[in-house]
C-alpha positions in Angstrom: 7.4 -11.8 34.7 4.0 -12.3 33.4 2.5 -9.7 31.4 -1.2 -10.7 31.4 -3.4 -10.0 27.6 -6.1 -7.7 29.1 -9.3 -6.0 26.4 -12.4 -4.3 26.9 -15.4 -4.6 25.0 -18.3 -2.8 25.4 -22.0 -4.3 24.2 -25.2 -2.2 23.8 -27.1 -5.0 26.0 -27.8 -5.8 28.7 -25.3 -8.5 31.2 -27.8 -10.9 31.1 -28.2 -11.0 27.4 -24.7 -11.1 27.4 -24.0 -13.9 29.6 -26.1 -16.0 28.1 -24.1 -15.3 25.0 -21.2 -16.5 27.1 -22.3 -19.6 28.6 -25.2 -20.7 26.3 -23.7 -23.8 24.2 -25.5 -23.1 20.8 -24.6 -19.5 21.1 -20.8 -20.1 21.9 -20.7 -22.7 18.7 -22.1 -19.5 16.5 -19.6 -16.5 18.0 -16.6 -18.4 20.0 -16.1 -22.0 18.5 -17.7 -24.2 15.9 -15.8 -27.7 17.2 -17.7 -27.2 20.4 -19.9 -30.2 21.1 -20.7 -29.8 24.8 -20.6 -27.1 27.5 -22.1 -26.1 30.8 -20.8 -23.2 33.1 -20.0 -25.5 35.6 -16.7 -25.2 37.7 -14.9 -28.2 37.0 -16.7 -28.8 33.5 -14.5 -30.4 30.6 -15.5 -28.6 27.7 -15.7 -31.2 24.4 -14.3 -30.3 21.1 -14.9 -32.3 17.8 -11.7 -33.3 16.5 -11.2 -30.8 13.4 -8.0 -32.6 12.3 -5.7 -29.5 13.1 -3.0 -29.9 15.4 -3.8 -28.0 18.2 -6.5 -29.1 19.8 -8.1 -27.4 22.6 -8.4 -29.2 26.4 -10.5 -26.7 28.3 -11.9 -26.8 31.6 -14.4 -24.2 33.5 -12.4 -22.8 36.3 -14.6 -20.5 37.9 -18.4 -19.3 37.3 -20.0 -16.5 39.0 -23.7 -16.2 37.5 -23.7 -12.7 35.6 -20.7 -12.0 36.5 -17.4 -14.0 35.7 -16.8 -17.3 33.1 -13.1 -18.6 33.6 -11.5 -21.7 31.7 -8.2 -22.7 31.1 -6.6 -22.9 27.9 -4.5 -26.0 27.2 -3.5 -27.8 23.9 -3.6 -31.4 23.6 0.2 -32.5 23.5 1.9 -29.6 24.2 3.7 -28.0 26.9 2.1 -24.6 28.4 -1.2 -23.8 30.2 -3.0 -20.4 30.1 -6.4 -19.6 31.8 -9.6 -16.7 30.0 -11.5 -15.3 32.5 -14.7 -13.0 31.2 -15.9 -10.7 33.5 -18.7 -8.3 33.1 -20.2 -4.8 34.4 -22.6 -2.2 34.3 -21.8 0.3 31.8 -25.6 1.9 32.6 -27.6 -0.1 29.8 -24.8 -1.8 28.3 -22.2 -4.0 29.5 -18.7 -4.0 29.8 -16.4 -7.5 28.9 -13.1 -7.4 30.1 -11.1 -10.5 28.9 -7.9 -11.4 30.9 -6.1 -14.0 29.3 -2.9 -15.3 31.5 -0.2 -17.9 30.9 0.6 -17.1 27.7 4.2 -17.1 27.9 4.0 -20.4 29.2 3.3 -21.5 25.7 6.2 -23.1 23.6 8.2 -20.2 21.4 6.1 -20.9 18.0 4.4 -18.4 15.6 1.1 -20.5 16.5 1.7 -19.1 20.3 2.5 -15.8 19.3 0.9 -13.3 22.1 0.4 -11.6 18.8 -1.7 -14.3 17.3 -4.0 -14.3 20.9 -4.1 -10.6 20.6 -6.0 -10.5 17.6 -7.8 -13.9 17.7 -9.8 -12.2 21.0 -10.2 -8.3 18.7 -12.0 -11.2 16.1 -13.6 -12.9 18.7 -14.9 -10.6 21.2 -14.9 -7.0 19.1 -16.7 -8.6 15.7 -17.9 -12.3 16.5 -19.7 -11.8 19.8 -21.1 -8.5 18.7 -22.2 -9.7 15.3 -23.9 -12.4 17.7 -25.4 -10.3 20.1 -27.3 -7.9 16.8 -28.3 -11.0 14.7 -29.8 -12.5 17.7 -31.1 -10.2 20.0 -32.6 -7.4 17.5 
C-alpha cells in the first residue's frame, strides 16, 4: 500500500506571490532547480534540464495546472525504473498562504539509498521550508 509523503508550509504572502514563485521559470532555477532550462505551467509540458553529469537525471512533465491553485508534475529519472508524481497546492491561510506538497509513487522507486523516502523527506524540508521561503523574502521584500 502506498503511503503518500505529504508537508505543509506556510508563507507570509500572498497565493499569487506564491504561485508565481511556483511556476515562474527564473524563479524556480533560484529556489527549486538550477539545471532547469525551460518551463511553462502547461499540462502536458516537458520540463528541460541541463545535463549536470550526475546520474540521475530528471524527466518531468506538468500533469495538471489549476491557476492559483494546484502545479502537478511527475517525477521520473532518465534510465530507471519507478515513476512518482508532486502536486503543489495552495490556500488561504487569511494573508498568507498554505503549500501542501503531496509527493506519490515513491515506493515505486528501485530500493537504493538515492530513493530513500528518507532522502525525499528532507530534500522537500530544504526545498520548500528554507529555499522557497528564502525566495519568497529576498524577492518580494
Amino acid at each position: 500500500m502506498e503511503t503518500p509523503l505529504v508537508s505543509e508550509y506556510v508563507y507570509d504572502y500572498p497565493i499569487a506571490q506564491v504561485w508565481e514563485a511556483l511556476t515562474g521559470e527564473e524563479a524556480m532555477r533560484d529556489w527549486y532547480f538550477p539545471q532547469l532550462l525551460s518551463f511553462k505551467p502547461e499540462t502536458g509540458y516537458d520540463f528541460v534540464f541541463s545535463n549536470d553529469g550526475l546520474p540521475y537525471q530528471k524527466e518531468w512533465r506538468v500533469t495538471r495546472v489549476e491557476e492559483d491553485r494546484l502545479l502537478a508534475h511527475s517525477w521520473i529519472y532518465k534510465g530507471f525504473p519507478g515513476r512518482s508524481e508532486v502536486t503543489f497546492e495552495l490556500f488561504y491561510e487569511g494573508e498568507k498562504t498554505k503549500l501542501v506538497l503531496t509527493h506519490t509513487g515513491l515506493e515505486s522507486f528501485p530500493s537504493d539509498p538515492h530513493f530513500a523516502r528518507s532522502r525525499f523527506e528532507n530534500g522537500w524540508a530544504q526545498i520548500l521550508g528554507k529555499n522557497l521561503k528564502s525566495f519568497l523574502i529576498r524577492k518580494i521584500q
